[in-house]
C-alpha positions as CSV (number, residue, x, y, z in Angstrom):
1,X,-35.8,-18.5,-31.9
2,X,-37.5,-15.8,-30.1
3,X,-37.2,-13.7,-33.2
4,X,-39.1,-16.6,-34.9
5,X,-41.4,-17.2,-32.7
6,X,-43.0,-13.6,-32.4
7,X,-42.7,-12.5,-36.4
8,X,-45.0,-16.2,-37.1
9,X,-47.2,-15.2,-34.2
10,X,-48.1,-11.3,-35.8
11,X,-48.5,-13.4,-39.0
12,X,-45.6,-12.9,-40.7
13,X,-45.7,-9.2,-40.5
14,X,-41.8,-8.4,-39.1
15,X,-42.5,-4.9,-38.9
16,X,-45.3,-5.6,-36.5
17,X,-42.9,-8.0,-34.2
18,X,-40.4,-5.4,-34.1
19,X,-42.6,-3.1,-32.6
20,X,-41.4,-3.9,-29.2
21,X,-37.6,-4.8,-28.1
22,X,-37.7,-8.1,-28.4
23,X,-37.2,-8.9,-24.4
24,X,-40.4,-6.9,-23.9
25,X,-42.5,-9.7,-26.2
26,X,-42.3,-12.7,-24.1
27,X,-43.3,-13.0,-20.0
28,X,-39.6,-13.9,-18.9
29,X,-40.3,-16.4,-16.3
30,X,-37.2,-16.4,-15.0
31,X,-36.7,-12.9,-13.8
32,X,-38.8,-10.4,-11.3
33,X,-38.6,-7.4,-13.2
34,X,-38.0,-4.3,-9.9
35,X,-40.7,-2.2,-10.9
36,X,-43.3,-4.9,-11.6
37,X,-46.4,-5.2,-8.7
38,X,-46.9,-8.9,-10.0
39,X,-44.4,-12.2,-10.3
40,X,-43.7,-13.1,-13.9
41,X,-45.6,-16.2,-13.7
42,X,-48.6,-14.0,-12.5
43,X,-48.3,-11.6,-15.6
44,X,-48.1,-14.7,-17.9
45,X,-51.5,-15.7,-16.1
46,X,-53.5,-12.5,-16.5
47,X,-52.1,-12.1,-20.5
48,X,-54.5,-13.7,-22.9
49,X,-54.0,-16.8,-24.8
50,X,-52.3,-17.3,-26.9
51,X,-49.5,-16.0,-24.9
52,X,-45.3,-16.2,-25.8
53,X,-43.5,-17.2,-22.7
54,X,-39.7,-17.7,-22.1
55,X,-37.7,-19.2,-19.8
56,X,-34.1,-21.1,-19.1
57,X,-35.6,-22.4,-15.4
58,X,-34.5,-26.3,-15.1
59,X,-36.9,-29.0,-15.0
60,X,-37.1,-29.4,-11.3
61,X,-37.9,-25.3,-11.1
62,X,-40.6,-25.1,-14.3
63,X,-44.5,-25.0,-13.3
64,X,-46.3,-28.5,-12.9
65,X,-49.3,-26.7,-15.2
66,X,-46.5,-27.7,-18.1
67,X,-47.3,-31.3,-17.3
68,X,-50.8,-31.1,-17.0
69,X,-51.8,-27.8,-19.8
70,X,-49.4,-29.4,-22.2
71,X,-48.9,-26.0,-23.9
72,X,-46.9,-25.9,-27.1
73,X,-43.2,-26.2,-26.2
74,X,-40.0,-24.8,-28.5
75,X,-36.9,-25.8,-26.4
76,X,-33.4,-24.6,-28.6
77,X,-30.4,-26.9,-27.4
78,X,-26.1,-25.6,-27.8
79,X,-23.5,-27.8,-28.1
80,X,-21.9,-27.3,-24.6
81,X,-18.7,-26.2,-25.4
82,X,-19.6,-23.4,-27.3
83,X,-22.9,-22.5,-24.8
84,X,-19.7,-22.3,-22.2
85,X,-18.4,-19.8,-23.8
86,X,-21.4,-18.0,-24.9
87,X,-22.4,-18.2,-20.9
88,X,-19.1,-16.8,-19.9
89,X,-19.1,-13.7,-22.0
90,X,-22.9,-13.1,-20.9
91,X,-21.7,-13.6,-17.4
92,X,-18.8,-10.4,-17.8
93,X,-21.3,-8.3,-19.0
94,X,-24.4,-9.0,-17.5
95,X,-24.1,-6.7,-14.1
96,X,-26.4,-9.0,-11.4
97,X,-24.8,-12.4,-12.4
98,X,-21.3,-12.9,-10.3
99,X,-18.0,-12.2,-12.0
100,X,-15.4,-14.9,-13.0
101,X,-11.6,-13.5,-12.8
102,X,-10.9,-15.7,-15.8
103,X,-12.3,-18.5,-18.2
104,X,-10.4,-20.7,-16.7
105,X,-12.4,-20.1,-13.4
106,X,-15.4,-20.4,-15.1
107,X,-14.5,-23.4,-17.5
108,X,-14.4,-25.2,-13.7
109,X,-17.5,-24.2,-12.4
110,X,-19.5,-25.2,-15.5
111,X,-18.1,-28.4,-15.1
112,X,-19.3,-28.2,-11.8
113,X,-22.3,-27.7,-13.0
114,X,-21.9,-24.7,-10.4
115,X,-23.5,-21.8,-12.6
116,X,-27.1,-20.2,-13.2
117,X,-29.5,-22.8,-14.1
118,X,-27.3,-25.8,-13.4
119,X,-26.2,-29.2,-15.4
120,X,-26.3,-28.6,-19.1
121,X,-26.6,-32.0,-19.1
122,X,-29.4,-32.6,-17.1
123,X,-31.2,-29.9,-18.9
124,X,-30.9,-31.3,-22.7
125,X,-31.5,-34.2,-21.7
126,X,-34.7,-33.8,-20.0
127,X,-36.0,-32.4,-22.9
128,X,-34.5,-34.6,-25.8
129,X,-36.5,-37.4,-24.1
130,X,-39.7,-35.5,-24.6
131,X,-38.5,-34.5,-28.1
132,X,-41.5,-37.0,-29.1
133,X,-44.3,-35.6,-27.3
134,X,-46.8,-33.8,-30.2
135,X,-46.4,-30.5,-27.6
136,X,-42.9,-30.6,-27.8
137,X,-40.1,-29.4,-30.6
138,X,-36.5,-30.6,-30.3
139,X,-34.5,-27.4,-32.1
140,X,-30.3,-27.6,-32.2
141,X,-28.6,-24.4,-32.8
142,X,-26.6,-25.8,-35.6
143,X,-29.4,-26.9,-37.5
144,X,-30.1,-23.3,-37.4
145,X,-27.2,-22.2,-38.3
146,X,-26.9,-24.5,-41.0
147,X,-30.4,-24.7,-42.4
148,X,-32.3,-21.4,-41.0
149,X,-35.1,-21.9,-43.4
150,X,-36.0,-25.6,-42.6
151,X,-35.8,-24.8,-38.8
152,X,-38.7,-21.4,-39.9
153,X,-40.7,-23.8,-41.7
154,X,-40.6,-26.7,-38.9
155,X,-41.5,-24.5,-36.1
156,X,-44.2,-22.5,-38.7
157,X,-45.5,-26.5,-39.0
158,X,-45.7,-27.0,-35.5
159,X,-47.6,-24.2,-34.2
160,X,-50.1,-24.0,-37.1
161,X,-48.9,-20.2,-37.8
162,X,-48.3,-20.5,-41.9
163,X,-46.1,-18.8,-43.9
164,X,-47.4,-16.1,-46.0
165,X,-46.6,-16.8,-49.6
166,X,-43.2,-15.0,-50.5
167,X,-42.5,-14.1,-47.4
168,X,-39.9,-17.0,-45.9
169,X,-36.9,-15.9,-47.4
170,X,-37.9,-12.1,-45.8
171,X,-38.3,-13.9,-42.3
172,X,-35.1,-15.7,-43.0
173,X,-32.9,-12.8,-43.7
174,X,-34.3,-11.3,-41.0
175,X,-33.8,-13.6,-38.3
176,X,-30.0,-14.0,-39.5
177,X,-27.7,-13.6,-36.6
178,X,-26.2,-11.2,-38.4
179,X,-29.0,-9.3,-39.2
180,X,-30.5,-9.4,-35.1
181,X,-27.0,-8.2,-34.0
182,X,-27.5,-5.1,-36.1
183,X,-31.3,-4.9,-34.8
184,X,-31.9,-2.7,-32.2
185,X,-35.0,-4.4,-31.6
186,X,-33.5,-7.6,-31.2
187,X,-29.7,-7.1,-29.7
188,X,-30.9,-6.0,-26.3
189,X,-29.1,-2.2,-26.6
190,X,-31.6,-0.4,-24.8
191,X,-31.3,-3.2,-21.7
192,X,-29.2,-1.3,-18.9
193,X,-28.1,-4.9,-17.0
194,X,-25.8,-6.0,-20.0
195,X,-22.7,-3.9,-20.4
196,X,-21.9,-4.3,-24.3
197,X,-18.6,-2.2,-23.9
198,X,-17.3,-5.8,-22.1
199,X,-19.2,-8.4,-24.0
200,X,-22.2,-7.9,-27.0
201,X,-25.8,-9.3,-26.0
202,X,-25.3,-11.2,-29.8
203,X,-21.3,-11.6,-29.9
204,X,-20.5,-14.6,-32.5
205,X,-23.1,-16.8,-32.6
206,X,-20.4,-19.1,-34.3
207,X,-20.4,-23.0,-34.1
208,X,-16.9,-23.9,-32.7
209,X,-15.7,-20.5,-31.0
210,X,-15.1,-22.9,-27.8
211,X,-12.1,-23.3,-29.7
212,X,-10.8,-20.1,-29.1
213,X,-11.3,-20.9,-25.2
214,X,-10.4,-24.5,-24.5
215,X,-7.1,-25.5,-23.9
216,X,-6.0,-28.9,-24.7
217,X,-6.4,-30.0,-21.0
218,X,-9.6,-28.6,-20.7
219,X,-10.6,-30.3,-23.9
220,X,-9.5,-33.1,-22.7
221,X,-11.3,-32.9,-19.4
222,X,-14.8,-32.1,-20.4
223,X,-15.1,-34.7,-23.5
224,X,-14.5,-37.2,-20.5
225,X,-17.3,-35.7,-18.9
226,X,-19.6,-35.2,-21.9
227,X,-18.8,-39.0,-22.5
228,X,-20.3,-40.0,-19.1
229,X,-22.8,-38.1,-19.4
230,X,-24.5,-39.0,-22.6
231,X,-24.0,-42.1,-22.2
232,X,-26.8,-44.1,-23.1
233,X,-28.5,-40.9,-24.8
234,X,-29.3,-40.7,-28.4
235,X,-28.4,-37.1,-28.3
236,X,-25.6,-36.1,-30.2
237,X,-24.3,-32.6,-30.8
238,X,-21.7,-30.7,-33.5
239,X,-19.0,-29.3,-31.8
240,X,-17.9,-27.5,-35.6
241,X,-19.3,-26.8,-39.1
């Protein structure tokens, strides 16, 4: 989505979004960067507007100017199983996030909601109920995986950044999975805090590689919990394609 985001914002011109690795286009709110003299949030303050911003921060941790600014809002929602998994091999090779012996370890604390950022849950949630607010677009991972091009055009739509003519298909190709994981630009090889000997930045990006990971049990186990959960939530999620 980032990918997306920044090749419609330089007006379709994917040479000019690549220009930059693609963690150095958007004020990462999340993260002090050790050399920086200013906070993220103060760097995304002093850029001008219109600014790309990104962030994983839960509700209860995002600034109250989101409330009250309204800016436009792209929020891209997993199926849980398979962000489990994605989450665990980003935790192996990421070198300032704890390590996990095992899956099984982690499979436990996710349930737990015990890792970075908290409750899945509570976080898709949250921002499926805004999913109506004109600021706000809803994006599922599948759909992306299924239907890259309607998911280009939908967010194109939404920001009121059009799509050159001829040029969709060129932004599609390009913002493949496969084609990012090959992009130096895009697959985070020049970032020294993720170890891609243990676990690449973009490793799969399958739908249903949880499968590979769960056991029966554990299967067993969190479809309980996803149960409870959404309960009462129109939210629904592909687990396979």
């Amino acid at each position: 989505m980032q990918e997306i985001v920044s090749v419609l914002f330089h007006g379709c011109d994917i040479q000019k979004a690549d220009e930059v690795s693609i963690w150095k286009r958007f004020v990462f709110l999340d993260q002090q960067k050790k050399d920086a003299h200013v906070s993220p949030h103060d760097e995304a303050t002093r850029k001008p507007s219109p600014r790309l911003i990104k962030t994983h921060l839960p509700p209860q941790h995002m600034a109250k100017q989101l409330t009250i600014k309204r800016p436009k809002i792209v929020y891209v929602g997993r199926n849980p199983k398979d962000n489990a998994v994605s989450l665990y091999n980003f935790y192996r090779a990421n070198t300032y996030l704890r390590t996990y012996e095992t899956w099984n370890e982690f499979f436990e604390a996710f349930c737990a909601d015990d890792v970075i950022y908290g409750s899945w849950f509570d976080m898709n949630i949250y921002w499926w109920n805004l999913r109506n607010e004109d600021n706000v677009l809803f994006i599922k991972y599948e759909d992306m995986k299924k239907d890259l091009a309607s998911v280009i055009e939908g967010v194109s739509e939404f920001f009121g950044w059009p799509i050159s003519d001829g040029k969709l298909q060129d932004i599609v190709k390009h913002c493949t999975f496969d084609s990012m994981k090959k992009n130096p630009k895009a697959n985070l090889s020049d970032n020294k805090h993720i170890d891609q000997s243990i676990s690449a930045f973009l490793r799969k990006g399958e739908v249903g590689d949880w499968k590979n990971y769960f056991t029966k049990a554990q299967n067993t186990k969190f479809d309980k919990k996803y149960a409870e959960k959404m309960n009462g939530s129109s939210l629904t999620f592909e687990f396979e394609l």
